[in-house]
C-alpha positions as CSV (number, residue, x, y, z in Angstrom):
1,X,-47.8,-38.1,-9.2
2,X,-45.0,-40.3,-7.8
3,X,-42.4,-38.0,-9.4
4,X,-43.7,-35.3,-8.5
5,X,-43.4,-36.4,-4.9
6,X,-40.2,-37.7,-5.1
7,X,-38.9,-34.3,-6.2
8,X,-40.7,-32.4,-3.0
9,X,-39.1,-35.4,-1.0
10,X,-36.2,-33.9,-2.2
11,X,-36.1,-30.1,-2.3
12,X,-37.6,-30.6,1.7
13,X,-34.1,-32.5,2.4
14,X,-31.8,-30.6,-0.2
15,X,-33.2,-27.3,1.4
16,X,-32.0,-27.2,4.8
17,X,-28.6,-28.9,3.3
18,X,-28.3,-25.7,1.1
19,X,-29.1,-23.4,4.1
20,X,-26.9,-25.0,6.5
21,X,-24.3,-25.4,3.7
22,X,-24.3,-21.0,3.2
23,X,-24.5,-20.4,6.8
24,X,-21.2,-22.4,6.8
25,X,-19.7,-20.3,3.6
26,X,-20.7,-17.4,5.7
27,X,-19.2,-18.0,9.0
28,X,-16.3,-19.1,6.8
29,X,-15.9,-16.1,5.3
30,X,-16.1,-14.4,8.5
31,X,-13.4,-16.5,10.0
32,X,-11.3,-15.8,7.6
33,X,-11.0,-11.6,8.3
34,X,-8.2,-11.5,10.6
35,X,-8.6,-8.9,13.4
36,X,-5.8,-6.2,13.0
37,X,-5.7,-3.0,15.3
38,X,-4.1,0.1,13.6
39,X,-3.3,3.4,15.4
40,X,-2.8,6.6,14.3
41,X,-1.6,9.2,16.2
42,X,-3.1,12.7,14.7
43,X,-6.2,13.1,12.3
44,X,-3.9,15.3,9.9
45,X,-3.5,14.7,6.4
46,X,-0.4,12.6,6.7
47,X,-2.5,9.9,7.7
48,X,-4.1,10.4,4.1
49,X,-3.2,6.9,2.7
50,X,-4.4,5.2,5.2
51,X,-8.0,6.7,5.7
52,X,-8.4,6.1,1.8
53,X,-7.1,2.5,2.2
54,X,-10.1,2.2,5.4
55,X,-12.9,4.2,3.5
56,X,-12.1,2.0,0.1
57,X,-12.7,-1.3,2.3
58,X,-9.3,-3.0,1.0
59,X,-8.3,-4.6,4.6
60,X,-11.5,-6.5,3.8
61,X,-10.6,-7.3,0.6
62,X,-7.3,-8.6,1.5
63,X,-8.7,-10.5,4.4
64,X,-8.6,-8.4,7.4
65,X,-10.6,-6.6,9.8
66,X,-9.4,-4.0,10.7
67,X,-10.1,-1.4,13.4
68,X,-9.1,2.3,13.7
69,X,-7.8,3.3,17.2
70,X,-6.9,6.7,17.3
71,X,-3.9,7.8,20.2
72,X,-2.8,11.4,20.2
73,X,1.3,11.9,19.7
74,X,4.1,10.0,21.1
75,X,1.2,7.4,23.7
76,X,0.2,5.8,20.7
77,X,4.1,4.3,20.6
78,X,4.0,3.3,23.9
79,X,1.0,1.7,23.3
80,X,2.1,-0.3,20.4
81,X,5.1,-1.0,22.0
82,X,2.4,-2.9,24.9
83,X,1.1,-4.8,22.5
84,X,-2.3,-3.2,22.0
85,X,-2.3,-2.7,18.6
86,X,-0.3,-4.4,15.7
87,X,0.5,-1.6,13.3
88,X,0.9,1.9,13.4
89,X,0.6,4.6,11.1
90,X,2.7,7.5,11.7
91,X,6.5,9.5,12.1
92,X,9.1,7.1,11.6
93,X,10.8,9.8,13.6
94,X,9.0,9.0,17.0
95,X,9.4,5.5,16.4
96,X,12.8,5.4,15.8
97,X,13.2,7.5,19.0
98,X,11.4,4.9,20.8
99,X,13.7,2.1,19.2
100,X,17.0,3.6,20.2
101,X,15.7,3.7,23.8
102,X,15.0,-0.1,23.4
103,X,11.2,-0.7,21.9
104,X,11.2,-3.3,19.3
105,X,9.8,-1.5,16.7
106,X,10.9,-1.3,13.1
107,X,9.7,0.5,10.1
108,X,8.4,-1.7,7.1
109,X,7.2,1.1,4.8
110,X,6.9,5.3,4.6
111,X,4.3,7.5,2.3
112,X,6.1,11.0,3.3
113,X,9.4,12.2,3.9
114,X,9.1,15.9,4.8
115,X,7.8,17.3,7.8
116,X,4.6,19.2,6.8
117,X,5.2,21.1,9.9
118,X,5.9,25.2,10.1
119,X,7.0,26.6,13.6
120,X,4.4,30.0,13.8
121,X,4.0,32.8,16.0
122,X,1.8,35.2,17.3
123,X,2.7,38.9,14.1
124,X,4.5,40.3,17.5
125,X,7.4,37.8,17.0
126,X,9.0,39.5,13.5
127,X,12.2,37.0,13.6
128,X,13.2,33.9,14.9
129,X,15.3,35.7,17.5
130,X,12.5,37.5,18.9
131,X,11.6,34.2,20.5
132,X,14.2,34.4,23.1
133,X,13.3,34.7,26.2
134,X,9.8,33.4,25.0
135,X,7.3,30.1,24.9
136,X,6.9,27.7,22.4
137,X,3.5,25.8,22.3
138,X,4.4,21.6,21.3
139,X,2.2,18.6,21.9
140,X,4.0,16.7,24.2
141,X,7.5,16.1,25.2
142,X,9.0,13.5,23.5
143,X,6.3,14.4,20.1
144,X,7.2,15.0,17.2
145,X,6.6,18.9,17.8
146,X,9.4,18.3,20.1
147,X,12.0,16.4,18.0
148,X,11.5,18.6,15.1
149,X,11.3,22.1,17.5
150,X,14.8,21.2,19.4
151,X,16.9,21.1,16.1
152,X,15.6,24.2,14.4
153,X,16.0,26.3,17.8
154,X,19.5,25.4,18.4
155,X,20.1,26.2,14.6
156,X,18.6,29.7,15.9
157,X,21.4,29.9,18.6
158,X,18.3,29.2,20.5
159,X,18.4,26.7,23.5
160,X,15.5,25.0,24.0
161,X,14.4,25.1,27.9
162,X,17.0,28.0,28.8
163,X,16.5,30.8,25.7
164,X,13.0,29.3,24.8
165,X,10.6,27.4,27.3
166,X,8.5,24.5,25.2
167,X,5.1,24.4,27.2
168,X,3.1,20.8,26.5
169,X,-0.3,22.0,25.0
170,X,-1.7,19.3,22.9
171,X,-3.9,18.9,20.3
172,X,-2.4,21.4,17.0
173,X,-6.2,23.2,17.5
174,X,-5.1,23.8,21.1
175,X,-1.7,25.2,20.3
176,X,-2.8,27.3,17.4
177,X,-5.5,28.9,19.6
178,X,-2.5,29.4,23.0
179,X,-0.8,31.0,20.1
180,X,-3.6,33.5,18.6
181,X,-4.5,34.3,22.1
182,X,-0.7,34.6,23.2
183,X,-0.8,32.5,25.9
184,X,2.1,31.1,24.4
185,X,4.4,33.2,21.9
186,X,4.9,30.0,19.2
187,X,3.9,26.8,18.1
188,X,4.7,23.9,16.2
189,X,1.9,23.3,13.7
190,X,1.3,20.6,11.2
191,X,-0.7,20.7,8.1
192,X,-3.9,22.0,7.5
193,X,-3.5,23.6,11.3
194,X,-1.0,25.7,10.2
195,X,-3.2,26.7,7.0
196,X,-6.1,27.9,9.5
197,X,-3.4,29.4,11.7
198,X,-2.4,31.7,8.5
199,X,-6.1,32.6,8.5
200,X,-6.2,33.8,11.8
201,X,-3.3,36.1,11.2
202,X,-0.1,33.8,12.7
203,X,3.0,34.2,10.5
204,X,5.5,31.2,10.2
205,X,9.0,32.0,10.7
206,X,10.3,28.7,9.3
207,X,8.5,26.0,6.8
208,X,10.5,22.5,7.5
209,X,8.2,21.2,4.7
210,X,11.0,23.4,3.0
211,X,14.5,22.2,4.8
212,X,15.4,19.8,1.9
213,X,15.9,17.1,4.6
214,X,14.3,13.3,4.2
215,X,12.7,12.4,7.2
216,X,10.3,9.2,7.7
217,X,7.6,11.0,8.4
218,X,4.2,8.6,7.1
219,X,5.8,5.3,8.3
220,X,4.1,1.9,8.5
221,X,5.3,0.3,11.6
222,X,5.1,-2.8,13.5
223,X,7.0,-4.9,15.8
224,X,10.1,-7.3,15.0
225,X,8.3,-10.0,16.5
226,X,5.0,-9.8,15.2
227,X,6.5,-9.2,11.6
228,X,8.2,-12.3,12.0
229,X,5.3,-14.3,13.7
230,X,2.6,-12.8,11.2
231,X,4.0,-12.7,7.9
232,X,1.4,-13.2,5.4
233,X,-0.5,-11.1,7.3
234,X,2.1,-8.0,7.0
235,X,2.1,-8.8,3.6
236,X,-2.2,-8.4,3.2
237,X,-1.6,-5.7,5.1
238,X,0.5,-3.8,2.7
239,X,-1.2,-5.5,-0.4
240,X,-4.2,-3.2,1.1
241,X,-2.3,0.0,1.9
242,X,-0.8,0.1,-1.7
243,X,-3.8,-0.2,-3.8
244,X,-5.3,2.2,-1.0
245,X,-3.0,5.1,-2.0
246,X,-3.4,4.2,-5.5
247,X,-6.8,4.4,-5.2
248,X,-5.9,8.2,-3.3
249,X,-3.9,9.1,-6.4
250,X,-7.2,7.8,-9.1
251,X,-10.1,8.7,-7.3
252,X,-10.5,12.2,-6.6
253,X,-14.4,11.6,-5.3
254,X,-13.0,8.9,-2.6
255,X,-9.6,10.9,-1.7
256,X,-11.8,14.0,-0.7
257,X,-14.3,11.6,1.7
258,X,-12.0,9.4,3.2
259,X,-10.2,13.4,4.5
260,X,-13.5,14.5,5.4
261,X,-13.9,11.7,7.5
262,X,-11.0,10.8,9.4
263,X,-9.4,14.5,9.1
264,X,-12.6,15.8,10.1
265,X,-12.2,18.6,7.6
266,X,-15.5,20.1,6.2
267,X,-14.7,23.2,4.5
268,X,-14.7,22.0,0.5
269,X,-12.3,24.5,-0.9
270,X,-9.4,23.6,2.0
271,X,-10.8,19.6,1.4
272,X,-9.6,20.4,-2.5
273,X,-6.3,22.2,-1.7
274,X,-5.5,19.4,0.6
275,X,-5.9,16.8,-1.7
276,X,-4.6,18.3,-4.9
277,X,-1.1,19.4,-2.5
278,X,-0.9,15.7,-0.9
279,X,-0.9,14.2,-4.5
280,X,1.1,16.0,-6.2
281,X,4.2,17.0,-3.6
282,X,3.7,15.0,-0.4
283,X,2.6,11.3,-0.7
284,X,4.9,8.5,-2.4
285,X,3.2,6.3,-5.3
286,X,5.2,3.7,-4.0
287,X,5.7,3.7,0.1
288,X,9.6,2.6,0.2
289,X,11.7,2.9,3.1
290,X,14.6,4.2,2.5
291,X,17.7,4.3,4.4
292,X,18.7,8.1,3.9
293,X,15.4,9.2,5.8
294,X,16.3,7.0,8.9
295,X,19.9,7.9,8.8
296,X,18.7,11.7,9.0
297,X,15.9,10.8,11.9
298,X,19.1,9.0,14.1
299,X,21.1,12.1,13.5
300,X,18.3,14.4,15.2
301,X,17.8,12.2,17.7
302,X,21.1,12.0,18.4
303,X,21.1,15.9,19.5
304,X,19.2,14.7,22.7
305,X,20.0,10.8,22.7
306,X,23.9,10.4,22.5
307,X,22.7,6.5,22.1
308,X,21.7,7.4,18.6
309,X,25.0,8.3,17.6
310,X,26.5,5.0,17.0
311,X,23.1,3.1,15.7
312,X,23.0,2.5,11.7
313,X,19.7,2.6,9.6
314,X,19.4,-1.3,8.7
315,X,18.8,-1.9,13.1
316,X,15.3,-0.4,12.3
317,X,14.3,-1.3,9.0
318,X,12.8,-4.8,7.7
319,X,12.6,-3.6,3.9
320,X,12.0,-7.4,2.8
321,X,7.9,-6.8,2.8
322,X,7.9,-4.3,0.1
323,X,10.7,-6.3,-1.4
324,X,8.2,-9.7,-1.4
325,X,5.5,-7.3,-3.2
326,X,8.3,-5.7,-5.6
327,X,9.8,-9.3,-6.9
328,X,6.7,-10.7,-6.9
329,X,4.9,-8.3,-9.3
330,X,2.4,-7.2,-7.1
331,X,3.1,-3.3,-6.8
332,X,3.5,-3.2,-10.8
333,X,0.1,-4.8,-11.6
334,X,-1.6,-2.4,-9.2
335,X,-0.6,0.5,-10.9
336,X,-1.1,-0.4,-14.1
């Protein structure tokens, strides 16, 4: 009777020990998540690592919480550049354009490099010299719509603003519909927009998925301070975003609900075609930055930022995170 007591006595004290002991294990664990924000500037399918990285929950398992913030185009720069978010996801070419003007941001990693944009137009315009004299529909000035559009119009004998006017329109579902109701002639229109656009009877008059030229076009970007002030947590960061795209690259099921999501696609068959074409041409297995792409992102900037002309690649890389994962064996054991 006396040991039975004696071991009541002791489950009443142990028990509140034990509950006050996993209370602590939990608000330990949830101490230990380290708030990131990310941005992303378009719900496209460039952004396709990083939804599957989300969906997958691998910031959590690497220790972070992270939340989505969504900014359309080139605010979402000027935002991270303020300090209200930590890393972006999105064209190195933006970002570098933002650099050269004086931002401190740097690239630390890139999934794409082409521009998975076409430049369409309403079946009236037959050839790109039909435009002159015409519109162009872009986001915004300053967008990537508008450092890829400038290049390719002058290549034309086009000048943009005097032979073609770019009107600011906004979302690609906004310029694709200005341009099937001709309320512009053109527009700049990124993938699966343009693969609607097609559907409603636009015709592209030039593919720069096609040009041949490396661009940094999926970057992962943050700033040179908070790189070097938040090291380890960089490196989670990318720990997470490289199993996350090979988890895009294994798991069909995933791949196709992480786009559903965050692309806000619905139709299944374009949900297939997307995923089978991002796999298999677009994305990188491995999301080095490499210094060709940036050297070819300075040189279009260059055609409206003379500032650009004289600035080398390595001002607006920090290739040492991927290097850490490389050396350290990290990127081979996850694809394994």
């Amino acid at each position: 009777m006396k040991s039975i007591r004696k071991r009541t006595i002791s489950l009443i004290v142990a028990l509140p020990l034990y509950l006050l002991c996993s209370i602590s294990s939990l608000e330990a664990a949830e101490v230990a998540l380290k708030k990131i924000r990310v941005g992303y500037p378009s719900h496209s399918a460039s952004m396709y690592p990083l939804y599957v990285t989300k969906e997958a929950g691998l910031f959590e398992k690497y220790g972070l919480e992270s939340e989505m913030i969504f900014v359309q185009g080139v605010m979402m720069y000027q935002i991270h550049v303020a300090g209200e978010i930590d890393f972006s996801i999105g064209s190195g070419l933006v970002a570098l354009q933002a650099s050269v003007g004086g931002a401190d941001l740097i690239l630390i990693a890139n999934s794409i490099e082409n521009h998975l944009m076409k430049i369409m137009a309403h079946p009236g315009i037959k050839r790109p010299e039909d435009l002159k004299g015409k519109t162009l529909g872009i986001s915004r000035f300053g967008s990537l719509t508008d450092l890829v559009a400038r290049p390719v119009l002058k290549g034309w004998g086009l000048e943009p603003m005097k032979d073609v006017t770019l009107m600011q329109i906004g979302t690609q579902s906004d310029i694709a519909t200005a341009v099937s109701l001709k309320k512009v002639d053109a527009g700049v229109l990124s993938f699966p927009t343009s693969l609607f656009a097609e559907k409603m009877g636009l015709k592209a008059l030039y593919d720069l998925a096609e040009s041949g030229i490396e661009i940094p076009t999926t970057s992962v970007i943050v700033k040179r301070g908070y790189g070097n002030a938040n090291r380890g947590v960089v490196i989670r960061f990318l720990k997470a975003y490289i199993e996350g795209t090979r988890r895009l690259f294994t798991d069909r099921e995933l791949g196709i609900r992480a786009l559903r999501k965050y692309a806000r696609i619905q139709d299944q068959d374009l949900l297939a075609t997307t995923y089978d074409l991002f796999t298999s041409k677009y994305i990188k297995k491995v999301p080095t930055i490499r210094p060709k792409g940036v050297e070819n992102a300075l040189a279009l900037i260059a055609e409206t930022n003379l500032k650009a002309k004289t600035r080398k690649p390595g001002e607006f890389i920090d290739a040492s995170f991927m290097e850490e994962l490389e050396k350290s064996g990290f990127i081979k054991t996850v694809w394994r």
